[in-house]
MIPA-165969 format. One record per residue (C-alpha): x, y, z. Coordinates in nm, 4 decimals, decimal comma, m for minus. Each point is the difference from the previous one (the first is absolute). Example, Ala and Ser with C-alpha at 12.3 -4.5 7.8 and 13.67 -1.06 7.14 Angstrom:
MIPA-165969
R        c1        c2        c3
R    1,2300   m0,4500    0,7800
R    0,1370    0,3440   m0,0660
END
This chain:
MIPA-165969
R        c1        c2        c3
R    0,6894    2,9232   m0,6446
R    0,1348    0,3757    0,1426
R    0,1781    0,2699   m0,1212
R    0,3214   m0,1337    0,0322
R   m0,0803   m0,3039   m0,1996
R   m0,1876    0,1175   m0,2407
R    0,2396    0,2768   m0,1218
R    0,2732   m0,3131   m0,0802
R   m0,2630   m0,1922   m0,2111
R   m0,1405    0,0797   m0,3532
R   m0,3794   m0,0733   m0,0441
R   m0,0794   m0,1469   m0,3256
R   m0,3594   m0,0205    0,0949
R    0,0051    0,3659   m0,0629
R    0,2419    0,0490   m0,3058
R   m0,0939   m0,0871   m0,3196
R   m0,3321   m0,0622   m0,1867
R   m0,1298   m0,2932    0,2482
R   m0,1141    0,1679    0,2924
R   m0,2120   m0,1271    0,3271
R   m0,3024    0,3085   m0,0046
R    0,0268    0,2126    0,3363
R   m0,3753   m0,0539    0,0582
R   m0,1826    0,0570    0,3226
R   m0,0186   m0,2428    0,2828
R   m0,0730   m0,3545   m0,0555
R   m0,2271   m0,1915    0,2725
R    0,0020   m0,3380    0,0358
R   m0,2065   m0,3105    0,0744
R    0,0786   m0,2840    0,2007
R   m0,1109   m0,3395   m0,1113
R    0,1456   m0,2308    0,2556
R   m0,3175   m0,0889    0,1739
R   m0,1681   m0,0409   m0,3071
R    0,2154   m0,1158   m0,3190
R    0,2704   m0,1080    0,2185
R   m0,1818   m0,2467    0,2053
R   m0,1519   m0,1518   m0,3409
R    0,4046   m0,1091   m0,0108
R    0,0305   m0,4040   m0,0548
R    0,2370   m0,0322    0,2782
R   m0,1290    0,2727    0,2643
R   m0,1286   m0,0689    0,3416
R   m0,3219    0,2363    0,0414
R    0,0693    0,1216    0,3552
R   m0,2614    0,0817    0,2909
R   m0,1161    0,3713    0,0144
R    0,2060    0,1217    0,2421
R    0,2907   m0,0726   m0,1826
R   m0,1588    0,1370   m0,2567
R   m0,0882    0,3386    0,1887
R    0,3778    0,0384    0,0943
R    0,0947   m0,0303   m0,3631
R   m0,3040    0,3220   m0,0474
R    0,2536    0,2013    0,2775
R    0,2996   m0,0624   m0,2502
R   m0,1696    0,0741   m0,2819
R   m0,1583    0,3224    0,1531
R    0,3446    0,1107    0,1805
R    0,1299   m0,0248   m0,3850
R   m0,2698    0,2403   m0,0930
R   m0,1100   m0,2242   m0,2639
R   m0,3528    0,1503   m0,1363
R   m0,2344   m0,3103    0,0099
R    0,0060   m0,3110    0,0591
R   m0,2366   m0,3494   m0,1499
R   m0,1437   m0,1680    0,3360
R   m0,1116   m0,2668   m0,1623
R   m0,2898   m0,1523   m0,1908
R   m0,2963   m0,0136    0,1920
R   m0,2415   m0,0954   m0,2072
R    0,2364   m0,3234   m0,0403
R   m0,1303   m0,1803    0,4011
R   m0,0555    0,0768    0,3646
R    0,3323   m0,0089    0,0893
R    0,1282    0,2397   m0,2602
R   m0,2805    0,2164    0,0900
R    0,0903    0,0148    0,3211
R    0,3487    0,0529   m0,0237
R   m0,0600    0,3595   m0,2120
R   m0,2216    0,0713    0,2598
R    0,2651   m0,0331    0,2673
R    0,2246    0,1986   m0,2253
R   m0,2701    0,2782   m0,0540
R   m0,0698    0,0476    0,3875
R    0,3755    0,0333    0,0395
R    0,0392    0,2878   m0,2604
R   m0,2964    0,1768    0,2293
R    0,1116   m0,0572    0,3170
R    0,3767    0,0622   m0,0962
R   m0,0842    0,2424   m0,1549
R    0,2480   m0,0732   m0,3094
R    0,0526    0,1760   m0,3185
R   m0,0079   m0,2513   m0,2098
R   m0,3536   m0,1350   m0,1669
R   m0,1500   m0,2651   m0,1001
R   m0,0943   m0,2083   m0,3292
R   m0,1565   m0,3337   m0,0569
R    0,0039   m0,1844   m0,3445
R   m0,3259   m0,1927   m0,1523
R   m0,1255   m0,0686   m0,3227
R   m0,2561    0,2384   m0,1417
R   m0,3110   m0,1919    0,1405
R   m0,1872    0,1429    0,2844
R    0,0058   m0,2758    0,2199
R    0,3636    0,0684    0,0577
R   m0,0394    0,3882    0,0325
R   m0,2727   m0,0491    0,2390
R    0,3084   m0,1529    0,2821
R    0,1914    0,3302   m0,0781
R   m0,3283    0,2869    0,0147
R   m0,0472   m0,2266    0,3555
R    0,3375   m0,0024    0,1184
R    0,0555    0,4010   m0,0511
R   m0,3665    0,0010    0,2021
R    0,0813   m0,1576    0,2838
R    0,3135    0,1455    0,0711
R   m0,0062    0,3376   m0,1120
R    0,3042   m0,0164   m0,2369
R   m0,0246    0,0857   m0,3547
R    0,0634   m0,3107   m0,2145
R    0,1153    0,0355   m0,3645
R   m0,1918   m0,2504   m0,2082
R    0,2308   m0,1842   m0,2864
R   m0,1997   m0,1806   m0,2479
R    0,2115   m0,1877   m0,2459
R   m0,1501   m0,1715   m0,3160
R    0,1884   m0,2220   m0,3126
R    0,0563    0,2364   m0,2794
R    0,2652   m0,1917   m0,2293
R   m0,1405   m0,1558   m0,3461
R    0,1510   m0,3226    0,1328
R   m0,2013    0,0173    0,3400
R   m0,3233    0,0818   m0,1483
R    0,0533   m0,2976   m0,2463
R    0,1215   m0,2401    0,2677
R   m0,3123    0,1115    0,2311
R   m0,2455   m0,0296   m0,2985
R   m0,1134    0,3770    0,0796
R   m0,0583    0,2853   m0,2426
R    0,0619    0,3815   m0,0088
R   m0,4024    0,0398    0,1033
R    0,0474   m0,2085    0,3070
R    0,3076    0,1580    0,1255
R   m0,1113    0,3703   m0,0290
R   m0,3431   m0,0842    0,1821
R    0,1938   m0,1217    0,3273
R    0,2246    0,2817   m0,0500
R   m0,3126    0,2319    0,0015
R   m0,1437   m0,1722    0,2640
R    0,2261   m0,0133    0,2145
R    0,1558    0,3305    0,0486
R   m0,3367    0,1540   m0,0443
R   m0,1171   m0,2034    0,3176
R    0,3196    0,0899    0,1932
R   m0,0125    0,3703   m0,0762
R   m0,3551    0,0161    0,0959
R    0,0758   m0,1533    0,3425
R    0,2353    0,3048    0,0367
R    0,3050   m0,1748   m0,0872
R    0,3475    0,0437   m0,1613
R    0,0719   m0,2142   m0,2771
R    0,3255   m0,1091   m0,1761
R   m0,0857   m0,1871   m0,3017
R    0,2501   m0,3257   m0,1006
R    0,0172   m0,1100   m0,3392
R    0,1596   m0,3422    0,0623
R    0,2927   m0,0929   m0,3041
R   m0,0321    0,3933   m0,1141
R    0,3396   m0,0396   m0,1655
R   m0,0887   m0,2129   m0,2572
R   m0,3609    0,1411   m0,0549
R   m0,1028    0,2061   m0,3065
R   m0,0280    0,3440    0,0050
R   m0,3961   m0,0050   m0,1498
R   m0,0620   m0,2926    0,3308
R    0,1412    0,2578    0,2349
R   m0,1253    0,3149   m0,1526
R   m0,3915   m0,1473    0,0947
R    0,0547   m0,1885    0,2983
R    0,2390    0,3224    0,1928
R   m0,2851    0,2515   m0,1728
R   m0,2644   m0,1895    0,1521
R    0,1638   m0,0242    0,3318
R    0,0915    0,4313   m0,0155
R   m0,3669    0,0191   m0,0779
R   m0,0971   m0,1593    0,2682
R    0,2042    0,1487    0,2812
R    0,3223   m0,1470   m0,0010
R    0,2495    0,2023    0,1522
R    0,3229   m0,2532   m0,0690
R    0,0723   m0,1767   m0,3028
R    0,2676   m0,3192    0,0915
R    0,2050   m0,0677   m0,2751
R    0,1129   m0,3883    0,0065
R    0,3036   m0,2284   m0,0681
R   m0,1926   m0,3050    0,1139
R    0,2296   m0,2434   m0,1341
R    0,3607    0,1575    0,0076
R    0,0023    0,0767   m0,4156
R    0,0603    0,3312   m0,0265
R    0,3609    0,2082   m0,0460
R    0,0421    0,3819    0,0564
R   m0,0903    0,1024   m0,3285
R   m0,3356   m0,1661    0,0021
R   m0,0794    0,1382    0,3284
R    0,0777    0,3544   m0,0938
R   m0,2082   m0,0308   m0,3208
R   m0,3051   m0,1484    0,1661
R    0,0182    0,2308    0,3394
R    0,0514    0,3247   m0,2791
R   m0,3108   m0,1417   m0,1710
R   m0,1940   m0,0278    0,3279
R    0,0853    0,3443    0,0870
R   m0,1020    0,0928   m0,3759
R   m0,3336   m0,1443    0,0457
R   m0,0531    0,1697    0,3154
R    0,0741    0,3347   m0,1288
R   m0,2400   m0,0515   m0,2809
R   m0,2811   m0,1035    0,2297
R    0,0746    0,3435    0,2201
R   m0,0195   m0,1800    0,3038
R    0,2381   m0,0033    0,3186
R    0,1039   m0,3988    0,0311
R    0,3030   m0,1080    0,1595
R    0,2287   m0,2788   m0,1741
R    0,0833   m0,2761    0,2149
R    0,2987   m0,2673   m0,1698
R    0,0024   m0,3662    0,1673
R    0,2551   m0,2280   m0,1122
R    0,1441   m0,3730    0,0139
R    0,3199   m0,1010   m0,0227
R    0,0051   m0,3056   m0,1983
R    0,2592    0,1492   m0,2620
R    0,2067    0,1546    0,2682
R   m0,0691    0,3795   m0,1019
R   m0,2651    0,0753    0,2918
R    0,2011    0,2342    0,1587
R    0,0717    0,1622   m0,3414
R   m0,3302   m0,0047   m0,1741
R   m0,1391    0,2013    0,3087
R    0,2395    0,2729   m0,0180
R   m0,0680    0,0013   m0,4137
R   m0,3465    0,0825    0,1784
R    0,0797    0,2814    0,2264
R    0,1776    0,1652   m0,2981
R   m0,3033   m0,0413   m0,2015
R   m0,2431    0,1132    0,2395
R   m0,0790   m0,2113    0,2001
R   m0,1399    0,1160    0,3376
R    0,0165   m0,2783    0,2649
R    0,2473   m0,2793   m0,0712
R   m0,1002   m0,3403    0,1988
R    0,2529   m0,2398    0,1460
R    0,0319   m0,2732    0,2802
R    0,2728   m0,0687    0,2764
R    0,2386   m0,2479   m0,1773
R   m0,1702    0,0384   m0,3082
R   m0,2664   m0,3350    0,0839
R   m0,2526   m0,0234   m0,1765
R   m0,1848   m0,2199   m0,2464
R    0,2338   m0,2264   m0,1653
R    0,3426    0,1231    0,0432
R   m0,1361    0,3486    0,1661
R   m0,0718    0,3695   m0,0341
R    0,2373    0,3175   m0,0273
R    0,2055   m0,0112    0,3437
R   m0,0966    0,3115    0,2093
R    0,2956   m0,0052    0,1565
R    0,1673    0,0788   m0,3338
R   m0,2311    0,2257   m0,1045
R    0,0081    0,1814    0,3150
R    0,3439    0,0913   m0,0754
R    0,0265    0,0286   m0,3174
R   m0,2514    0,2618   m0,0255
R    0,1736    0,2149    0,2510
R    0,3114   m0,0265   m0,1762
R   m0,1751    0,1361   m0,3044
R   m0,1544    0,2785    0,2274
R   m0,3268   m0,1332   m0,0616
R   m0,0601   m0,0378    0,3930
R    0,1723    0,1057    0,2710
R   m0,0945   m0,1715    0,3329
R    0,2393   m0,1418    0,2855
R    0,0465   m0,3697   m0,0853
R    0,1955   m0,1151    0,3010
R   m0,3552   m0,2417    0,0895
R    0,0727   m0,1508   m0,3421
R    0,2566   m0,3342    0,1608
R   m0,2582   m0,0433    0,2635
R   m0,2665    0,0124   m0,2640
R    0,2052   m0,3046   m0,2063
R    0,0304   m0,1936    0,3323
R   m0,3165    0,0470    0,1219
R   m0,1820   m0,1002   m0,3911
R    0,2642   m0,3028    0,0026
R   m0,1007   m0,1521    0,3284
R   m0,3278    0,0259   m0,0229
R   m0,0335   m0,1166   m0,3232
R    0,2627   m0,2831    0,0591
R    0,1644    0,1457   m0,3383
R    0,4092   m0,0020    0,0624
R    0,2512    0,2865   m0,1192
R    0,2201   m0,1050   m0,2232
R    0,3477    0,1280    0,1201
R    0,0058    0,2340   m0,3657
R   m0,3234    0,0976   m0,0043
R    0,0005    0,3748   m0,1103
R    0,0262    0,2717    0,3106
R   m0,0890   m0,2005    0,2430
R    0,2421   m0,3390   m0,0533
R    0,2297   m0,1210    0,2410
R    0,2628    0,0639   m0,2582
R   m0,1357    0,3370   m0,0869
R    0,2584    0,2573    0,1433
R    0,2591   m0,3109    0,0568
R    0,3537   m0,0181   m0,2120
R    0,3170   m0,2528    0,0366
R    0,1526    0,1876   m0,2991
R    0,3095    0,0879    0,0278
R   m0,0360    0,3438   m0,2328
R   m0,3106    0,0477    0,1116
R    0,0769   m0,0097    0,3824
R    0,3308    0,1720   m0,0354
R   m0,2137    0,3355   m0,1865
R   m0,2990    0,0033    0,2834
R    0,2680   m0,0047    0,2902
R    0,1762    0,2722   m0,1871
R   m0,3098    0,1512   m0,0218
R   m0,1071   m0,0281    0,3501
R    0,3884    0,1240    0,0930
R   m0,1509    0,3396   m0,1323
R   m0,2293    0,0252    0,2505
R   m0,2905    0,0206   m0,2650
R   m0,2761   m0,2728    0,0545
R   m0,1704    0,0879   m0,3093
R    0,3108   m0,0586   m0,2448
R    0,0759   m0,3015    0,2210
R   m0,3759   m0,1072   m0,0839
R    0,0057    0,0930   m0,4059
R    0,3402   m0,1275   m0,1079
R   m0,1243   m0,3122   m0,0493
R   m0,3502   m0,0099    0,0652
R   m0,2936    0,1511   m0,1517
R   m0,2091   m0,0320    0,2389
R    0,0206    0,2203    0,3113
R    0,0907   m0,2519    0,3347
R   m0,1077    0,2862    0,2413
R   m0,3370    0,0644   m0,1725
R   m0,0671   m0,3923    0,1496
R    0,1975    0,0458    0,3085
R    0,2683   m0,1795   m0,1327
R    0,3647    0,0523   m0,0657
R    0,2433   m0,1681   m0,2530
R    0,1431   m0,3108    0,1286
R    0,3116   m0,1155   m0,0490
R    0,0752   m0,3933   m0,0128
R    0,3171   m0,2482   m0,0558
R    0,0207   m0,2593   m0,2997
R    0,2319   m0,1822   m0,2068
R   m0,0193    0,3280   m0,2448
R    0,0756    0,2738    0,2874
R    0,3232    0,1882    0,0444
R    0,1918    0,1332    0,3243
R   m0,2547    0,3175    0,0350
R   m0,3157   m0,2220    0,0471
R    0,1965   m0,1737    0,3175
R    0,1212    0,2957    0,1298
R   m0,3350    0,2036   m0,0023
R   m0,1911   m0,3202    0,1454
R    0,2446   m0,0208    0,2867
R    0,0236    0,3563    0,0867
R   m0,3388    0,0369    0,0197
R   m0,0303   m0,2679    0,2610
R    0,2655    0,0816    0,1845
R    0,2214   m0,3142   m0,0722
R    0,4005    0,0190   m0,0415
R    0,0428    0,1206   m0,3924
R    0,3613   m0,0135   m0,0311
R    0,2015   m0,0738   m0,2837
R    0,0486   m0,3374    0,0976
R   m0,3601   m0,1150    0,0828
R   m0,1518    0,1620   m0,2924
R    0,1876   m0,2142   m0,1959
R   m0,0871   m0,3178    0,2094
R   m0,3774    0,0833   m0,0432
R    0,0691    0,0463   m0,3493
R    0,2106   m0,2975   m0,0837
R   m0,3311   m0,2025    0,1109
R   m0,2311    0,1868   m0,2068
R    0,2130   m0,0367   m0,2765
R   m0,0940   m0,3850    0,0680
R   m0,3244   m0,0295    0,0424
R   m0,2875   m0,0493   m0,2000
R   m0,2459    0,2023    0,1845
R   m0,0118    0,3742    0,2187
R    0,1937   m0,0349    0,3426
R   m0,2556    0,0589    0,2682
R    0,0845    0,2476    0,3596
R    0,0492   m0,4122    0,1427
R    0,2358   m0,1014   m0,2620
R    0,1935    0,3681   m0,0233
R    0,0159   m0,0010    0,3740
R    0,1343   m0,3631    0,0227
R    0,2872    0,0758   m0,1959
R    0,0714    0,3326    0,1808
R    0,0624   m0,2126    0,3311
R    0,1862   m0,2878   m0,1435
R    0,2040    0,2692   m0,1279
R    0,0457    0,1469    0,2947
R    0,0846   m0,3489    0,1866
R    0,2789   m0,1093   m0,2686
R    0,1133    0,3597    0,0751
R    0,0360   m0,0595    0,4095
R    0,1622   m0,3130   m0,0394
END
């Protein structure tokens, strides 16, 4: 918020026995081009498109990003080449990943990809680790650990960084994940990916598993980051991923609008914001509404209008109480009490102010600020006219409508 604000609010966050850790910085991973195009109902859009979704991503100083699987055909190969040779000749901060399973004919695409362009690649092998995908697959502990071996040893030796994805981690045992994330740290591995494949977990699960990860680590007296990827099939993505931040959790993965397989990933947007409200990051997020547009028309994925930060409806009231205290606010002169009153998420961080609307359920301070503020007659009189029809309808008045009635008022006044 800013100092003004925040000296008028009380933090529970920070009073009390439940606390969110301070911690260091969190990075994060973006899975649109990856995860988010494995969406039921996404369009997978040409390259460039994709590139100018990179620039967004990169302008939001988001750590890495997943160009794709190209082990998985010619055009997917190409595509994270296309992205690659951008990062070069850009010269962008942000680098690369690409996801395969932990054979070597899909880590050979990724050791030739970071050849031929020059760009270091981060190599994400993911294997099934859940007791119910072993038994569904017909494969045994012996089987899984060998690929595991395999293929991070192969990847290291080709001079590669490797995260290591145990698919369905949250409902995995701890003596399956013990051997398979000891064989991977032995090995090389320099990332261990903690997973929510499915959407099951809830906060508490995620900080027990993520503190026994970091456990393990510790014991094996080895430097490995912690990476948490989560679905959202349960509708506690965005809170399962800060459980995993507090937990330890180094790099936090998400995708624009939260697509993804099934119903979708962790939305970046929200964790984007979310993480610098809980001074976990800090970076300028005014690229983050061009960001949502650009991942929604590319992907042909709409916004709904109360979609989280980024909604139509977002930083929009009708209220009357809730109007009436942001234009007393604003009356003030302070923009950052006008933007925390009723909002707890900063407007201005997005380039976006509080907007004030007229309904059935306003009062006489939402017509007055929305005439004033475009310059239309706001007398006694006509605010009541406006708001005799809003008190009427069943729906917002629109600039059309509010305008309409200002001139019919003003004809029945003339004659």
């Amino acid at each position: 918020m800013n100092e003004s604000s925040d000296a008028l609010t009380h933090d529970w966050e920070t009073t009390g026995p439940h606390r969110f850790g301070a911690g260091g910085p969190v990075q994060l991973n973006d899975e649109t081009l990856r995860d988010g195009l494995q969406s039921p109902s996404v369009t997978d859009p040409p390259a460039e498109t994709k590139v100018r979704l990179l620039h967004f991503m990169d302008a939001l100083r988001i750590e890495t990003a997943c160009v794709g699987l190209p082990g998985a055909g010619e055009r997917q190969r190409a595509d994270a080449e296309r992205l690659c040779r951008e990062i070069a000749d850009k010269k962008l901060a942000i680098r690369p990943n690409c996801a395969g399973r932990t054979l070597v004919r899909d880590i050979e695409p990724m050791i030739d990809l970071a050849q031929t362009t020059g760009v270091p690649v981060e190599v994400c092998v993911f294997i099934g680790s859940s007791p119910i995908r072993l038994h569904t697959e017909g494969w045994d502990m012996a089987r899984i650990l060998k690929h595991t071996h395999d293929a991070v040893t192969f990847a290291v030796k080709e001079g590669m960084d490797v995260m290591y994805v145990t698919e369905d981690t949250v409902r995995s045992s701890p003596e399956h994940l013990e051997q398979l994330m000891t064989a991977a740290v032995e090995a090389g591995a320099r990332r261990l990916c903690i997973c929510d494949t499915v959407g099951s977990a809830i906060p508490q699960g995620v900080m027990n598993l993520v503190g026994w990860v970091a456990d393990l680590i510790q014991r094996l007296g080895v430097d490995v980051g912690i990476d948490w990827h989560g679905h959202r099939d349960r509708g506690l993505a965005m809170a399962n991923s800060l459980a995993a931040a507090q937990a330890g959790a180094s790099r936090l993965h998400g995708a624009a609008l939260g697509v993804g397989e099934r119903v979708g990933n962790t939305p970046m947007e929200q964790l984007l914001v979310n993480l610098r409200l809980l001074g976990r990051r800090d970076h300028d997020l005014s690229a983050l509404p061009g960001y949502a547009q650009a991942a929604s028309q590319a992907l042909e994925v709409p916004i709904p209008a109360n979609q989280p930060v980024i909604g139509r409806d977002a930083f929009r009231t009708a209220t009357g109480v809730h109007a009436a205290a942001v234009v007393k606010a604003r009356a003030r002169g302070d923009v950052g009490l006008a933007d925390a009153v009723y909002s707890g998420v900063p407007a201005s961080w997005l380039g976006r102010e509080q907007e004030i609307e007229i309904g059935p359920m306003s009062g006489a301070s939402n017509v007055n600020y929305f005439l004033e503020v475009r310059g239309l007659p706001h007398d006694p009189e006509m605010v009541q006219a406006v708001l005799a029809l809003a008190k009427k309808s069943q729906r917002l008045l629109s600039e059309a409508d509010v305008i309409a009635i200002v001139q019919q008022n003003k004809k029945d006044i003339v004659s």
